[in-house]
C-alpha positions, 0 to 999 in steps of 0.5 A: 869468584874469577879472577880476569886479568886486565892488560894495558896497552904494551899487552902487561898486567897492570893488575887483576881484577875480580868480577864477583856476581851478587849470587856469589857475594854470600859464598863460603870459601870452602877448606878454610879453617873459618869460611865466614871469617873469610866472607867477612873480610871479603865483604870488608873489602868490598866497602873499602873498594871503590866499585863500578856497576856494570849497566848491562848486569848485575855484576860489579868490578873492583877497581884499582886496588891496592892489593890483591883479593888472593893476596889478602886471602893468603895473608889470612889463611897463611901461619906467621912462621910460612909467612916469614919464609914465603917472603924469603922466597921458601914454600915449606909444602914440598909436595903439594899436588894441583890438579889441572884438567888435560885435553881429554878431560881427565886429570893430572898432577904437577908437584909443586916445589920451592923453585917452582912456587915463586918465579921472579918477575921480568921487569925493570928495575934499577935496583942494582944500578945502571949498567950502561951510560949514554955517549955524551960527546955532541956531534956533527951529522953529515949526509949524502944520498937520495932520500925520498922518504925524508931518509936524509932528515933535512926536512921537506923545505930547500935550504941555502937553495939545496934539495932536501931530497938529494944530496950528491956531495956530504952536506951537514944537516942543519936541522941536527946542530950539535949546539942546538939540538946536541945528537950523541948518537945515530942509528941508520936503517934501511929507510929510516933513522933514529937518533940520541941526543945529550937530553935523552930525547930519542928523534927518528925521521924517513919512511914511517909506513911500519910505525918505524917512527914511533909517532903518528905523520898521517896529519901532514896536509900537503897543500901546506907545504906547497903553499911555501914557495921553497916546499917540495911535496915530501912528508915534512912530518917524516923528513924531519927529525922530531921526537918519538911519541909515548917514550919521555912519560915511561922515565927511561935512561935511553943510551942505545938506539938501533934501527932495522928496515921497518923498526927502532929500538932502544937500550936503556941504561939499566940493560932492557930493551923497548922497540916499536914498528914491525918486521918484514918477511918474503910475503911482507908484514911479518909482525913485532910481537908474539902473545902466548895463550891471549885467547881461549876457546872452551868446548864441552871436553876440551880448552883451545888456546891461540897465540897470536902476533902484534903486526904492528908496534906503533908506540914503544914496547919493551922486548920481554925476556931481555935483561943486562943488555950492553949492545944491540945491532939491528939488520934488515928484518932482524936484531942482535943483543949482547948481554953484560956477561958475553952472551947474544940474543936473537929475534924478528924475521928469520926466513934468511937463518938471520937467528941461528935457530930452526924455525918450524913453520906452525910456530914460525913467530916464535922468532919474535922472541928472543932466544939465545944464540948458540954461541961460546957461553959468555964469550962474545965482545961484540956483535955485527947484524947485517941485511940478512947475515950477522958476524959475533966476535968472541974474546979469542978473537974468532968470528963466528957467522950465520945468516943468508950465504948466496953470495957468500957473504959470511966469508963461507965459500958459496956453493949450493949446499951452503946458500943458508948458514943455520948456525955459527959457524967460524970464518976460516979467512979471518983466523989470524987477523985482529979483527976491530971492526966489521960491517955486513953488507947487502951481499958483501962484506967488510972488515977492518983489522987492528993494524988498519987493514981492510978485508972484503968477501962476498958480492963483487960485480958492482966494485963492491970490495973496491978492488981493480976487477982485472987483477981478480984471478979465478983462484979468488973468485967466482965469474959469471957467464961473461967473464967477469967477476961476480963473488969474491970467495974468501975476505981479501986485503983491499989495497986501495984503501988508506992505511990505518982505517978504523972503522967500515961500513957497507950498504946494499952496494957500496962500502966506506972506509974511515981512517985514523985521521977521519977521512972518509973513503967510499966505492962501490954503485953510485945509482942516486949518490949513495957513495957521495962522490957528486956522480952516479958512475960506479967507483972501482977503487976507494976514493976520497970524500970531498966538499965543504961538508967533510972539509973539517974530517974528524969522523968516527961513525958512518951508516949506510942505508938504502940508498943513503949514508949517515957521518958523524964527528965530534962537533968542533 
């Protein structure tokens, strides 16, 4: 007998199967007190079991049963009273010696004891309950932007005359009404989104190149679209919100959604993860999941392994080695979770030290599994991932950073021994502010306090940190060959912005600022609209949002991708 393991689509078991050759049926099982009893219960097995002869050979398979064929085999060989204590979890042979072949071909002995003999199972379960819930107030969603890849969600059809492709003032998305459709939660990446909404149902819309989308859109048929006389020629099936394929028949509670640039992930209620699309590096497709000892190839003395990695995830997966997730925050090619008891995991691309942890280049995807961030044990609150930084915040109020540092955006001054942070490290600047809320940027950074104020650090030649560039002395920053401003050195208090701000988020060039009545500010490089201000002339300072789609303020959220932003409010 041999024992072969058959996996499912996701790469989990869905139950073994025995291969038994009709020259093996008649085989006793050797060290038994009654082999033939054994034989005779396989036998009755095999005729209670459907079986499928193979066209080919003269083996047989089981089918689908309901138990094992080692399960069985122990029930019989195995006392009542080590039966009673096995189900408790208790092996009573202590020193029981395995023997396994080693790479030189002889062999070694492992003890096995009752820690090692059962391990539990990483699998979901509700058992214990649910630990997370979803939002269920329904919201207004605005955009503004350029969105050539359907990044806007407005669909590939002019609505009340607009362009879906550009917007350069806050428009609502007709296409996400809080009363028809009801999204209580977005998710922006850098091409892409995703959204919850109050039903459960997961939407996603933009680039879906990497199977980002979660759903096949190479059936689109242009003509189609172009035949409409209000058609433009962008995907209809990427540029409008439409559920993720293979996620409904799984039975998830989803309450968490979290985008990267090429990836989506989702958090269910009972605290696992699923995700689907890829991770990006330098030399492009990285990959999404990492399988160990899948292959093995067997010589005269030796037996090889490979590992070997899933480029790309096109349907919903769920993220081994993940459990009691609260939070996730997704960057650029990387993503954070945080558990219940305060502890944050990483996994993805780490080429920038986007993971706290060193990679060695034969095993670099192992950073497709997530691994513990050397972080304050059961100490972190919440968790900000960036492009290629992050920030983790603990309950002494310390910001701890890592990730990529040229233009010193963790808040570490940038110098040429610190273009990378490969651990935590404490941000000097921010000792002393209440920290409420932080957003990583491309570059640079924000951060606002409990009081209301806004800090900015990091990359400033594009009126980043929104601050007059002739007020910078050289004290607080780094100029480059033609005098002007190019890093802030340390977060900074931005005058210009409105005083009891709650909220901030930044994009590759260009922050926003949302304050506690909901009034959006933004500032920073305007190239395709980006900043929402009607103009693509760089904003220096932080400047009101206006226009019918913010008339009513009220807004609470704000993602900025690419090239675009995403608002959200609670629908009037």
């Amino acid at each position: 007998m041999r024992l072969r393991s058959k996996l499912d689509k996701t790469g989990r078991n869905q139950h073994p199967s025995l291969t038994l050759t009709t020259s093996q049926e008649n085989t006793v099982v050797k060290g038994t007190p009654d082999g033939n009893a054994v034989v005779r219960t396989v036998r009755n097995m095999l005729k209670s079991i459907p079986l499928v002869a193979s066209a080919s050979s003269a083996a047989f398979k089981f089918g689908n049963a309901t138990r094992s064929w080692k399960t069985e085999i122990t029930q019989l060989l195995t006392p009542s009273s080590r039966k009673r204590k096995l189900s408790e979890g208790v092996d009573t042979r202590e020193h029981v010696s395995l023997r396994s072949k080693t790479p030189s071909g002889g062999t070694k002995r492992r003890k096995v004891t009752a820690s090692s003999y059962r391990k539990p199972r990483n699998t979901p379960s509700t058992a214990d309950g649910p630990i997370n819930s979803a939002p269920t107030q329904r919201l207004d969603v605005v955009v503004f932007g350029s969105g050539e890849n359907g990044e806007l969600g407005l669909g590939s059809i002019r609505y009340d005359r607009k362009n879906p492709v550009v917007a350069d003032k806050p428009r609502m998305n007709h296409l996400l009404r809080a009363d028809e459709v009801g999204v209580v939660q977005v998710a922006v990446g850098v091409r892409h989104c995703a959204a919850l909404t109050h039903e459960g149902v997961v939407l996603t819309w933009g680039l879906n190149d990497s199977r980002a989308l979660g759903r096949n859109t190479t059936s689109w048929e242009q003509s189609k679209d172009i035949n409409y006389k209000h058609a433009t020629d962008i995907n209809s099936l990427e540029s409008t919100p439409l559920p993720v394929e293979g996620l409904s028949h799984l039975g998830l509670k989803i309450t968490q959604v979290a985008a990267t640039d090429n990836a989506t992930f989702a958090l269910t209620d009972s605290g696992f993860v699923y995700g689907w699309g890829t991770f990006h590096d330098s030399d492009g497709v990285y990959g999404f999941l990492r399988h160990k000892m899948q292959k093995t190839h067997k010589t005269a003395k030796t037996t090889k392994t490979h590992d070997f990695e899933t480029k790309f995830q096109a349907s919903p997966v769920r993220i081994e080695g993940l459990r009691n997730i609260k939070h996730l925050s997704a960057g650029m090619n990387h993503v954070l979770a945080l558990t219940t008891s305060g502890d944050v995991y990483a996994w993805g691309s780490g080429q920038q030290a986007q993971l706290a942890r060193r990679l060695v280049q034969r095993h670099q995807h192992e950073s497709l599994t997530p691994r513990m961030v050397d972080l304050p044990k059961k100490g972190i609150v919440n968790i900000f991932a960036g492009f290629n930084h992050s920030f983790a915040l603990d309950r002494q109020g310390h910001v701890w950073t890592w990730g990529l540092n040229n233009f010193g955006q963790t808040g570490i001054p940038a110098n040429d021994e610190n273009l990378h942070i490969g651990h935590p490290t404490l941000v000097p600047g921010l000792e002393g502010y209440s920290i409420r809320h932080m957003a990583p940027g491309f570059h640079h950074s924000l951060a606002c306090t409990a009081d209301g104020q806004v800090l900015a650090w990091g990359r400033c030649d594009a009126s980043q940190s929104g601050m007059d560039p002739v007020a910078l002395s050289s004290d607080k920053c780094l100029f480059d060959s033609r005098g002007r401003p190019r890093i802030l050195l340390n977060p900074t208090l931005i005058p210009g912005v409105a005083a009891g701000t709650k909220f901030v988020a930044a994009g590759m060039d260009n922050s926003l600022a949302i304050d506690e009545h909901g009034t959006v500010s933004c500032w920073g490089y305007s190239e395709n609209f980006r900043t929402g201000l009607g103009s693509q002339n760089t904003a220096e300072m932080p400047t009101e949002l206006v226009g019918k789609g913010v008339v009513n303020r009220g807004f609470t959220y704000a993602g900025c991708g690419g090239e675009f932003t995403i608002m959200t409010r609670p629908c009037m």
